[in-house]
NUZALUM-61851 format. One record per residue (C-alpha): x, y, z. Coordinates in steps of 0.05 Angstrom, whole numbers, plus 32768, in hexadecimal, padded with zeros to 4 digits. Example, Ala and Ser with C-alpha at 12.3 -4.5 7.8 and 13.67 -1.06 7.14 Angstrom:
NUZALUM-61851
80F67FA6809C 81117FEB808F 
This chain:
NUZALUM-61851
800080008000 803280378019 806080257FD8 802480287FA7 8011806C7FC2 805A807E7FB7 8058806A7F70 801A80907F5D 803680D67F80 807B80C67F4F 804380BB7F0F 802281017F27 8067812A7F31 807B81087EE6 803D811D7ECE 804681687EE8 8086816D7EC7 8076815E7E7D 803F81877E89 806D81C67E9D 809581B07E66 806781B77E2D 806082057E43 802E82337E5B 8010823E7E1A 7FD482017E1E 7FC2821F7E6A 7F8A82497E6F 7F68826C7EA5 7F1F82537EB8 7EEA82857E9A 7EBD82A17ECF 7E6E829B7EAD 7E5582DB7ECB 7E0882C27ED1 7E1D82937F02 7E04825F7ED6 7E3D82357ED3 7E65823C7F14 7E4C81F57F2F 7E5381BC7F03 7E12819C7EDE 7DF2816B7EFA 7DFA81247EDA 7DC181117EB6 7D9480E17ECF 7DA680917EC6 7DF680AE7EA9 7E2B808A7ED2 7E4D80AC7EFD 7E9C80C17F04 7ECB80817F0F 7EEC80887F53 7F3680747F5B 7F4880287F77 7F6680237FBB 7F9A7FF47FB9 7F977FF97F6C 7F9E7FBF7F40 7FCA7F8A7F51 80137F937F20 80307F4A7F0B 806B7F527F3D 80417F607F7E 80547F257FB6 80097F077FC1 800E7EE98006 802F7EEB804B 80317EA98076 803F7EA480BD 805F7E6C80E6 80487E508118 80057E5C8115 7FED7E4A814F 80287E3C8188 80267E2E81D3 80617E3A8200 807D7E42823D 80797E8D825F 80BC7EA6825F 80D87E818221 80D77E9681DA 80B37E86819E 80CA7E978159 809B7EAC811F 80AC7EAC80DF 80897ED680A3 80937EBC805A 80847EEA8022 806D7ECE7FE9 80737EE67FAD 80417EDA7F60 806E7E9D7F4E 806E7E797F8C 80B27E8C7F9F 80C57EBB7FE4 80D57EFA7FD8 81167F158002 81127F638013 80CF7F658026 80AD7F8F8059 808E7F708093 80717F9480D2 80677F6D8111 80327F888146 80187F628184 7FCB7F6B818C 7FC07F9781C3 7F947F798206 7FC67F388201 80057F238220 804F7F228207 80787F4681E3 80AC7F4A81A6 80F07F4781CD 811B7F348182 81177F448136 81397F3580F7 816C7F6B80F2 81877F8A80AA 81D17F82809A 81EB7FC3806E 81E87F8E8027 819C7F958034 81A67FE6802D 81DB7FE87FEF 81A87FC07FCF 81667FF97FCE 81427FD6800D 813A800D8040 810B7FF3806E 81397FF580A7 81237FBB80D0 811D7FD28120 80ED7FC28159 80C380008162 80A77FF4819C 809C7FB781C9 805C7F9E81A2 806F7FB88160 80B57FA78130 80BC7FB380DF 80E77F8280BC 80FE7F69807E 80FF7F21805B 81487F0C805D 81727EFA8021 819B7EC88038 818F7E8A8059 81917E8880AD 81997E5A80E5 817A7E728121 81997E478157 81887E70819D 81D27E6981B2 81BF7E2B81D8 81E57DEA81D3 81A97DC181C4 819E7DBD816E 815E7DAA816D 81467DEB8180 81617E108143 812F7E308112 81427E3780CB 812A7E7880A0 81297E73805B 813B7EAE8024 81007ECE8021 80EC7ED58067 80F27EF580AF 80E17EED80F3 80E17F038136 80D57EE68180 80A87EF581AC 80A07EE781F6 80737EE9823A 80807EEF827D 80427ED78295 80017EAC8280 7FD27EBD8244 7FD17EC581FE 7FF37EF081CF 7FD57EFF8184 800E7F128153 80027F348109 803C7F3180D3 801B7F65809C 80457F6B805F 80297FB6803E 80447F9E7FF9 80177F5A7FF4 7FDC7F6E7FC2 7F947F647FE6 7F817F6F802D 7F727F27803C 7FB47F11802A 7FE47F498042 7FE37F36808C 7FDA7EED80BB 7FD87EE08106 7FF67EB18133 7FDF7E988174 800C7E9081AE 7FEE7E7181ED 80237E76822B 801A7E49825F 803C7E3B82A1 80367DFA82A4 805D7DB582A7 80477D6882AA 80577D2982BD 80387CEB829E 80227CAA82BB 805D7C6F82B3 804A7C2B828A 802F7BFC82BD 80207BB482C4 7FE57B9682E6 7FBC7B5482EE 7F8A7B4C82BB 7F427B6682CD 7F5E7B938305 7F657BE08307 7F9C7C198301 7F987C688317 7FBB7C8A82DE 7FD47CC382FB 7FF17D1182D4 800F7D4282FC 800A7D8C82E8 80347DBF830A 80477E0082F8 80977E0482D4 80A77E478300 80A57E35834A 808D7DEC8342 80417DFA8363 80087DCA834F 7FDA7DE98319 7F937DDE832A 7F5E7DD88305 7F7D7DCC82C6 7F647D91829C 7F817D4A8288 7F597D218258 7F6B7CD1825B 7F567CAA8213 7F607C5F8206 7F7C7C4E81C2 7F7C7C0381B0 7F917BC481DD 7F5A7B928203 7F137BB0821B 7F1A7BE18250 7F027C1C8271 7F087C5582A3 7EE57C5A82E4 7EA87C5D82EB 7E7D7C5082AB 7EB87C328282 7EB77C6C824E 7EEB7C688220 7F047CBA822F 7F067CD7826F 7F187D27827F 7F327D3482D0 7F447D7182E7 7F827D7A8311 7F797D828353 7F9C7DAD8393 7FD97D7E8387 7FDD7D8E833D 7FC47D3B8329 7F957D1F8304 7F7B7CD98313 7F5F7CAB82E2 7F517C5D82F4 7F557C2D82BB 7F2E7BEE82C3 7F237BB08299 7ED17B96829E 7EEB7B4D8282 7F317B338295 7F617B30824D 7FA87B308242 7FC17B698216 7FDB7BB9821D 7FAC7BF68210 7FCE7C3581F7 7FB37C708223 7FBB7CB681FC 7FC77CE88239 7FB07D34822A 7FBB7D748256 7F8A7DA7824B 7F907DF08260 7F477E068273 7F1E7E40825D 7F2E7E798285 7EF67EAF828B 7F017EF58259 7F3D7F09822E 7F5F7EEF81FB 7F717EB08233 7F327E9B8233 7F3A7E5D81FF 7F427E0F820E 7F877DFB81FA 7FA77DBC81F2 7FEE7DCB8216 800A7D868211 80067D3881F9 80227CF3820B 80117CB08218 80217C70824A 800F7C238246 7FEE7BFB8275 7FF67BB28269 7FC77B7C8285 7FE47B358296 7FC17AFD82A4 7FDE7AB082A3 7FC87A818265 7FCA7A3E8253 7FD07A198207 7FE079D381F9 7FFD79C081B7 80047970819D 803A79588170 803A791C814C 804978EE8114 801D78FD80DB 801E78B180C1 803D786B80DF 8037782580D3 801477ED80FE 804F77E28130 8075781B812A 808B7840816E 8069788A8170 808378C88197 8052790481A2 806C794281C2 803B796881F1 804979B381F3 802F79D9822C 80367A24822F 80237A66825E 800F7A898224 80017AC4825B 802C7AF48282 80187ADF82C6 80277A9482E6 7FF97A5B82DF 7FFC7A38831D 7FE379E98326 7FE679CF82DC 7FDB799082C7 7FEB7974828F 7FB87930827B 7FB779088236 7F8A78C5822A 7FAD789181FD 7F8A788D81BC 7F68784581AB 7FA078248187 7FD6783181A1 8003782081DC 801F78458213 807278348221 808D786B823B 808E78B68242 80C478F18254 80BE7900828B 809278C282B1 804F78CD82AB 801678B982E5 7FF2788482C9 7FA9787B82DB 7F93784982AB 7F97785F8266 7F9978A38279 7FE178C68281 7FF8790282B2 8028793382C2 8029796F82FD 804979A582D7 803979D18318 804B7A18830A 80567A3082C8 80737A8182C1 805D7AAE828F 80727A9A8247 808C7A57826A 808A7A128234 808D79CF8250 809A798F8228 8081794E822F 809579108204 806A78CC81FA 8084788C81DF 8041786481BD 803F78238194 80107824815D 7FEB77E28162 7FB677E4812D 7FA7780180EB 7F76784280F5 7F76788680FF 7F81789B8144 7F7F78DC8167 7FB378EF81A0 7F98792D81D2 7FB079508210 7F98797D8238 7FB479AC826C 7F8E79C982AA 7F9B79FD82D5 7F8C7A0D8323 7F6A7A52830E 7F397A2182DF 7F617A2F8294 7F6579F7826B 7F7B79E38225 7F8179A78202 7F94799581B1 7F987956818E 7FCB79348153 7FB479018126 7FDA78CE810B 7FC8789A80D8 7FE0785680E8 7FE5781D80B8 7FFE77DC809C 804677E28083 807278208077 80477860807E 80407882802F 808F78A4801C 80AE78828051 80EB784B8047 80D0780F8065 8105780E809B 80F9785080B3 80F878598106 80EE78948122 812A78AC814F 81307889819B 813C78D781BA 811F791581A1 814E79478187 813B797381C6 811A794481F8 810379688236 8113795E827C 810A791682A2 80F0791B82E4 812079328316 812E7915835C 80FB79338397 8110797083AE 811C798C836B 80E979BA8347 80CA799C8302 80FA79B582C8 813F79DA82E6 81377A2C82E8 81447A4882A3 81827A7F82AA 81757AAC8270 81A07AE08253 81E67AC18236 81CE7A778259 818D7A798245 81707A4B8207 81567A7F81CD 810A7A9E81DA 80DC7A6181D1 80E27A308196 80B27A148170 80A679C48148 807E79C7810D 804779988108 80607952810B 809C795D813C 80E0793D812F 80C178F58122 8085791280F8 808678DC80C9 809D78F4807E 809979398099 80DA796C80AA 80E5797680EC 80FF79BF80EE 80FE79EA8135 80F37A33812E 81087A6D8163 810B7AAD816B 81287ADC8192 81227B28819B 812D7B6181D5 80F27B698209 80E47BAD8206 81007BE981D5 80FC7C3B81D7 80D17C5881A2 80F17C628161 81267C348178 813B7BFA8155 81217BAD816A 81517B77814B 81357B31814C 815E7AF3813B 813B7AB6811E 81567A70811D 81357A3480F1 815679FB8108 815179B280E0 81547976811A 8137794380FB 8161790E80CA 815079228089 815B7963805C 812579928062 811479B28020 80EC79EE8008 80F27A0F8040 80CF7A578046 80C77A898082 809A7AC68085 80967AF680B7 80547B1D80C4 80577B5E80FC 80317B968119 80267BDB80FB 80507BF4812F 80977BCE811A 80A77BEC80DA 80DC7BC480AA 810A7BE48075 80E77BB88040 80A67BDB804E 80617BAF8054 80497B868089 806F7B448075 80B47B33805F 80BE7AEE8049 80FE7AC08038 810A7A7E801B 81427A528026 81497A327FE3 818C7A077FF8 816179E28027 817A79CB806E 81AB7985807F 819B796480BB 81BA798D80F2 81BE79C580C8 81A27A0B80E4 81957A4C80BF 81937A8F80E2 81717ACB80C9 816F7B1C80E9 81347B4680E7 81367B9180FF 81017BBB810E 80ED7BFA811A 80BE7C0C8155 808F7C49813C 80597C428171 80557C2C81B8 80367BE881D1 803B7BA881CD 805C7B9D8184 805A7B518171 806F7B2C812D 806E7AE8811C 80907ABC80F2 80717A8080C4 80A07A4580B2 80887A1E8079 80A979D78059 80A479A58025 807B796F8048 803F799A805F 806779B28095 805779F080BB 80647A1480FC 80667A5D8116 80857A888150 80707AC98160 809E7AFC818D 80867B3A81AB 80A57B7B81BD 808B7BB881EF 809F7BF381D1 809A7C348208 80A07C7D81FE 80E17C9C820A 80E97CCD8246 80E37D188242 811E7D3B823E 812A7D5C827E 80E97D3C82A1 80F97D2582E1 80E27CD582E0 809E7CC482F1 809D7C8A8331 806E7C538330 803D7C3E835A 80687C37839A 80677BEE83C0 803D7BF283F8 80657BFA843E 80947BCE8457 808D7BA38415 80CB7B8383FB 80DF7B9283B3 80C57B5E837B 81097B50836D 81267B01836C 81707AF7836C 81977AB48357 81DD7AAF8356 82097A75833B 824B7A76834E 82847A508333 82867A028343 82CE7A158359 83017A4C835F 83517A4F835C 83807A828385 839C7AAA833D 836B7A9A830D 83237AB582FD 82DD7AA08313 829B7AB182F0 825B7AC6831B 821B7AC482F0 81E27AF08311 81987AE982FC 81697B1D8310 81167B0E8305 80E07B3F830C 80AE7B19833E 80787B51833F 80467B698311 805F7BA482F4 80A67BC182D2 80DE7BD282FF 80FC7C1182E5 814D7C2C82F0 81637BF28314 81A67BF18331 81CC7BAB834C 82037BB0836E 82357B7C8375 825C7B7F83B3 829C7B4A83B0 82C17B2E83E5 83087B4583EA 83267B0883D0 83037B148387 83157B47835D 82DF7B5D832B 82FC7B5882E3 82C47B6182AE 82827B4F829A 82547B2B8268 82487B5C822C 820E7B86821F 82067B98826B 82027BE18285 82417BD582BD 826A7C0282DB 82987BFE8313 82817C308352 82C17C408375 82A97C5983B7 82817C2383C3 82B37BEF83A8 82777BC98380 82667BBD8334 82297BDB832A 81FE7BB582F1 81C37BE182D9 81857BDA82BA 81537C148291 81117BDC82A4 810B7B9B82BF 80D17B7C82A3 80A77B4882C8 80AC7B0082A9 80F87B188288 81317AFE82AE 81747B2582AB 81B37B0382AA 81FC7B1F82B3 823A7AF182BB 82777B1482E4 82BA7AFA82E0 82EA7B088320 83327AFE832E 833C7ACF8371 83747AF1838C 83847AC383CD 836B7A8883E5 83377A8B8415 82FB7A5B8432 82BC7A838422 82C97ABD83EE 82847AE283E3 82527B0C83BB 82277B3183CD 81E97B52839E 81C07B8C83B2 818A7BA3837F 81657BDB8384 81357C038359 810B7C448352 80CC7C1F8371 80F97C1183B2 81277BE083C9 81557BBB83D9 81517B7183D4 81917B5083E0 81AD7B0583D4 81F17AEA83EC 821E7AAD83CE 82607A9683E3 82987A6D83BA 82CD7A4683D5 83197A5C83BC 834F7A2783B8 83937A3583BC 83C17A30837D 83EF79F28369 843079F4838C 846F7A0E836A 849179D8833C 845479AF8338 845A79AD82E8 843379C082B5 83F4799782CE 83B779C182BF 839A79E282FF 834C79E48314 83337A1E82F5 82E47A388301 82B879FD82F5 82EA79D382D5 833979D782C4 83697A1082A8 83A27A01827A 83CE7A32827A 84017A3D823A 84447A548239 84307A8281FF 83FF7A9F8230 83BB7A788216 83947A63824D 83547A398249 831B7A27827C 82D87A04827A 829E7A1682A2 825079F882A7 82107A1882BD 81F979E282E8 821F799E830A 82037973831F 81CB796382E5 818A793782DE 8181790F82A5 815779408274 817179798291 819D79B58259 81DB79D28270 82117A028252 825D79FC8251 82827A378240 82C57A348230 82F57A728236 832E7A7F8216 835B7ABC822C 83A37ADD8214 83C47AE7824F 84077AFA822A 84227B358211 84207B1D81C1 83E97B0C8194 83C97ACA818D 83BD7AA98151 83947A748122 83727A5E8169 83447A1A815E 831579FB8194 82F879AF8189 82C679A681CA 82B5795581D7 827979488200 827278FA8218 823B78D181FE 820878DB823D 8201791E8224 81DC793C81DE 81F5797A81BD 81C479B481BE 81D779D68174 81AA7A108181 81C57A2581CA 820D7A2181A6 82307A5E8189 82687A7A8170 82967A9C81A4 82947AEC81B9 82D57B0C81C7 82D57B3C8205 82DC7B728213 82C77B7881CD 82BC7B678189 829C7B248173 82C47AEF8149 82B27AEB80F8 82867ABB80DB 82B87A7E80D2 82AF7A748117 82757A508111 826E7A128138 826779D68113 8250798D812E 826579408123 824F790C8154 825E791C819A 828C795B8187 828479A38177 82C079C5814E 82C37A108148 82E57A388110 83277A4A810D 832E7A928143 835D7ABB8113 837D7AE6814F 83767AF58191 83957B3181B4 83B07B3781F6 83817B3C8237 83517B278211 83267AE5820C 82F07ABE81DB 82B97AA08200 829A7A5F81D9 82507A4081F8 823F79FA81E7 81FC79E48200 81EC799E8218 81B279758235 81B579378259 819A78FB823B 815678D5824D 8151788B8258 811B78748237 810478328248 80C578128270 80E9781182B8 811F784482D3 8151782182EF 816A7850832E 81BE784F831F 81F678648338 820378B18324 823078BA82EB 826A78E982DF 827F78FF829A 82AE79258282 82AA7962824F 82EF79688226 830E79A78203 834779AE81DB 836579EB81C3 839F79F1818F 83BF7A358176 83F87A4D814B 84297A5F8186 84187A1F81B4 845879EE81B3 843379A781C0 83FD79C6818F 83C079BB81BB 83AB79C58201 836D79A38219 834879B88258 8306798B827D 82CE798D82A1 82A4795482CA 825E795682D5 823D793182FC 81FD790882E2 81C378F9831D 81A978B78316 815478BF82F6 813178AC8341 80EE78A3831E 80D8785F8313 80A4784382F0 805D784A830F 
């Protein structure tokens, strides 16, 4: 407008000139009518159209900008900080235009202020633009859209707070010292048309600052009190009144108190919360997403007066409840004669224990009962087992031995029960008859053991199946036998696992290993594997299934390994699940799950759980296995297991290991969060969450520095929801072989230690000794440089005696601490009784390769247990490098073997 008006006064003084010009000659003086007649102008006539005024603004010229946009529109912040607007010129051809005029003005009857500007370097002025950018007053500022590119980074140290302004635009930042609203105009007097030249954004200050409710874990069909605390961010006083709206987004049915709606809006009360209680009308396993909102009221008058929403979020409440399934496994087709194995499978498929189970299966007409793994009760035809209690997630496995005696198709069930009233029950069928079964050699036999049989019955005193120690000892997540089992007649017998973290951050990444393993004794063929997840894990492939096919087919023995990554985008419980298909008709699945949370606030002070009520020990259990033995001079391993016992997560825990003075602390399994606290003169192991129903497991290796009789640990845990729970163990250490006794290998923890004079030193160690017949176990074997030169071309050939079966899943290549991991020729690989492991290129000094061979102990299987003597075996290693003289070193272990005390009923 003001430039237009400056044009048309340049037109008019152009105008007057040419005129003056052209001489006086054409001017002439008005000539006065002396009748008076024609002083006053005529009137128009009537219906003539009347003089055209002049256009304010006039037409619009093809280089006029058309439009001026302001950022943020609408903005809420915190009083005392500063928001930056920015005001974008556009121009007819969609492009900014730079040297633009811009006013700024804060509506009167608000709050705030402008307190900065965009300021005009001297370029601007050599190049005609002279609008002199400056803050006229504390609601009012002129500036100009910049030419260059800027960074506006608020001279703090954080990035993400930077604004960028583009070429072609300008800002300025305004501010408040207290509550309300401020309304602030960008006009731009060059944009053509009034309902374009100018725009207004909204800035709603707050003092405010909240705290949402933590993920939580309760029983199914119960309640929770999800609680948001509002307070104000100057001097930390509860804001009252203030709303916070509560809205359920996906998971099982549930509600809020009292009518079960599916929204709920509290206000805060004198103590700045807002309660909501969360309640589940039918019991379900599952997670609902709540959406938390806080809501600045209406305030009465002035420009404050609006409902805002200040701020967003959300938690997870997770309902666990125990479950029960039953699966049957069977031969798909025998002959009259033939001996039959069916597997029962009984799982927790819930998050809570199922306590009393019992585990039932009739024999089907036609066939024979012989004998069963572990020893059944027999009450006629009808067999049992008293599982007892079974943990969230838990599997049991129970193996049958039948003979078919007649020609028919016959149907094998079982069925579990628990104390709480679940029950489950599923049924094989197998079709028996006369001579070899259809694609079978007719001197096929199934084999005498399973590939993986489960555990016998141990001797009284002893629970069920031994405790599982997860982490580095633990089996793989769950695995899975296809439909037929490893004797399923002309079926594969392929085992499927996978394994993945418990719980990721959002937007972080959630790497699951699979493992399809062939047990049975014949080549498995056409093999394909397809993996279906949730619309919250996101894979670089895109879709909602990836899918891969092992065309080489798998050799008896022979395993295949495949990684998966995710990406968690939303919070909850994220699941995926993988299908395993075969030539044969063979099929099985495995699904894993992962609980994805919302990362913390930056600069929010953590949000405590519900506390424990008082006096209320924390829901912490502590194991810890200490070496079998221990040697004055060489190292002993500890292996700590901590299990969440209560209902819901434990958050920052802290253990701390406190060592007798005899042990000195050396390192500790990989992946762990350790640190060595000084003061205290403890290792402190810590963990972000400890998640009920997920074991963690930490191994921690120690110098024995003297002799002594008792040498002990001590392990104090302790977490944000209280603490501590403590647990003690002790370990006896042995003084070391006399000067001059030779080079006879000396005990080392668990087993023996071979030292080398080019500073190799081996030692075997197991997770459990004595063993029951059925039970698994793990030997790890370490070898460390203790020289001062590198090691080379190391080999390791592990022989286990014929009482015990390889377990080629629980076996893997070795890690090298304190870090790195070894290359892919390091694979184990397996004949007969002996596991070889590829050749270790080099090993520096202080540092050591850690190999893991699992085992189980075999079953008899035969009508009567004979009760025998127990039996000691002996597990073999030999090591050979470049630099060793005799060119192998070989180190052993015995275990001993309880005699099976069950006998037949």
């Amino acid at each position: 407008m003001q430039r237009r008006a400056i044009d048309r006064r340049q037109l008019a003084v152009a105008l007057l000139a040419c005129a003056l010009m052209a001489g006086c000659a054409q001017c002439r003086l008005p000539r006065i009518d002396p009748t008076g007649e024609r002083i006053f102008a005529p009137a128009p006539a009537p219906g003539a159209e009347p003089t055209s005024p002049s256009q304010v603004p006039g037409r619009r010229l093809p280089w006029d900008p058309i439009q001026v946009i302001v950022s943020p529109g609408v903005a809420v912040a915190a009083v005392r900080s500063e928001v930056v607007l920015v005001a974008s010129v556009l121009g007819p051809d969609g492009y900014l235009r730079t040297n633009e005029r811009v006013e700024w003005s804060v509506a009167p009857g608000g709050v705030g202020e402008i307190l900065e500007f965009d300021r005009q370097g001297i370029c601007d002025l050599l190049l005609g633009d002279f609008t002199w950018p400056r803050r006229v007053t504390n609601t009012f500022a002129i500036g100009s859209t910049s030419r260059d590119d800027l960074r506006l980074t608020r001279a703090t140290p954080d990035p993400t707070d930077d604004v960028l302004v583009r070429r072609g635009q300008t800002w300025v930042t305004a501010t408040s010292a207290v509550e309300g609203t401020s309304c602030v105009t960008a006009y731009a007097p060059d944009v053509h048309g009034w309902d374009r030249h100018k725009q207004t954004a909204t800035i709603h200050w707050i003092d405010a600052q909240w705290q949402f409710p933590p993920p939580a874990v309760n029983p199914a069909g119960g309640r929770h009190a999800l609680v948001t605390t509002v307070g104000r961010s100057t001097d930390q006083s509860p804001q009252a009144g203030w709303l916070v709206q509560y809205r359920i987004q996906g998971g099982p049915p549930a509600g809020f108190v009292p009518d079960g709606a599916q929204a709920i809006e509290v206000p805060t009360d004198a103590m700045g919360q807002a309660r909501a209680e969360i309640f589940q009308p039918q019991p379900a396993a599952g997670t609902n997403s709540v959406v938390v909102q806080v809501i600045r009221p209406g305030q009465a008058g002035g420009l404050a007066g609006s409902r805002v929403a200040v701020g967003q979020g959300s938690t997870l409440v997770t309902w666990t409840a125990p479950g029960l399934a039953v699966r049957v496994g069977g031969p798909g087709a025998a002959a009259v004669g033939a001996t039959l194995v069916y597997r029962l499978e009984v799982t927790n498929s819930g998050d809570l224990p199922s306590e009393g189970v019992v585990l039932s299966t009739d024999v089907a007409r036609g066939l024979s009962y012989l004998n069963s793994a572990p020893a059944a009760t027999v009450l006629g035809s009808n067999l049992q087992w008293q599982l007892g209690r079974l943990t969230g997630g838990e599997c049991r496995y129970v193996d049958i031995s039948v003979r078919a005696d007649q020609a028919a198709t016959v149907s094998q069930c079982a069925e579990a029960t628990a104390a709480s009233g679940l029950r489950a029950r599923d049924c094989a069928t197998t079709t028996v008859s006369v001579g070899p079964p259809a694609g079978l050699a007719p001197g096929y036999a199934p084999p005498a053991t399973p590939a993986y049989p489960p555990p016998a019955a141990p001797p009284s005193g002893y629970p069920l199946a031994p405790p599982a120690t997860p982490g580095p000892l633990s089996p793989p997540s769950g695995f899975g036998v296809g439909q037929g089992g490893p004797s399923a007649g002309h079926q594969p017998a392929l085992q499927l696992t996978v394994t993945g973290p418990a719980a990721v951050t959002v937007g972080d990444e959630a790497k699951f290993e699979i493992i399809i393993a062939n047990v049975g004794a014949s080549r498995a063929t056409g093999i394909e594997l397809v993996d279906r997840f949730d619309e919250g894990l996101v894979h670089q492939r895109g879709g909602r299934a990836i899918g891969l096919e092992v065309r080489e087919g798998l050799a008896p023995g022979e395993l295949k390994r495949v990684s998966i990554a995710f990406q968690a985008v939303k919070a909850g419980l994220l699941c995926h699940t993988a299908e395993l298909k075969a030539d044969g008709g063979f099929t099985t699945s495995r699904r894993a799950c992962v609980t994805a949370v919302e990362g913390r606030v930056p600069g929010a002070a953590p949000v405590p759980g519900p506390s424990p009520p008082a006096g209320a020990a924390l829901p912490v259990s502590i194991r810890i296995v200490p070496p079998q033995s221990a040697v004055e001079g060489q190292k002993a391993r500890f292996l700590v297991e901590l299990s969440n016992t209560g209902y819901q997560a434990l958050n920052d825990v802290e253990v701390r290991l406190y060592f007798d003075p005899a042990l000195s602390p050396q390192n500790a399994s990989q992946n762990q969060e350790v640190a060595y606290v000084v003061p205290e003169k403890a290792v402190l192991w810590t963990l972000p969450m400890l998640l009920p129903s997920r074991p963690e497991t930490a191994s921690f290796e120690c110098l024995c520095l003297k002799a002594a009789p008792k040498a002990g640990l001590q392990v104090r845990v302790t977490s944000r929801e209280g603490g501590p729970a403590e647990q003690t163990s002790s370990v006896t250490i042995a003084s070391s072989a006399p000067a001059g006794a030779g080079p006879t290998p000396t005990p080392g923890p668990g087993g023996t230690t071979a030292p080398a004079a080019s500073g190799l030193k081996a030692t075997i160690i197991a997770t459990k000794n004595p063993v029951e017949a059925g039970w698994e176990l793990t030997y790890y074997v370490t070898i460390s440089n203790t020289g001062t030169d590198v090691e080379r071309d190391i080999d390791l050939t592990v022989t286990l005696p014929p009482e015990l079966t390889i377990s080629r899943l629980k076996t893997l290549s070795p890690t090298i601490q304190p870090a790195g991991t070894t290359a892919a020729e390091a694979w184990p690989e397996f004949k007969d009784q002996k596991v070889s492991f590829g050749r270790l290129s080099r090993l520096d000094p202080d540092q050591e390769a850690e190999y893991r061979i699992g085992a189980q102990v075999k079953t008899v299987a035969q009508d009567t247990v004979v009760v025998a003597q127990d039996t000691v075996v002996t597990v073999e290693a030999r090591v050979t490098a470049k630099s060793l003289p005799a060119g192998a070193k070989i180190v052993s272990l015995k275990t001993t073997i309880n005699a099976p005390r069950a006998a037949k009923p």
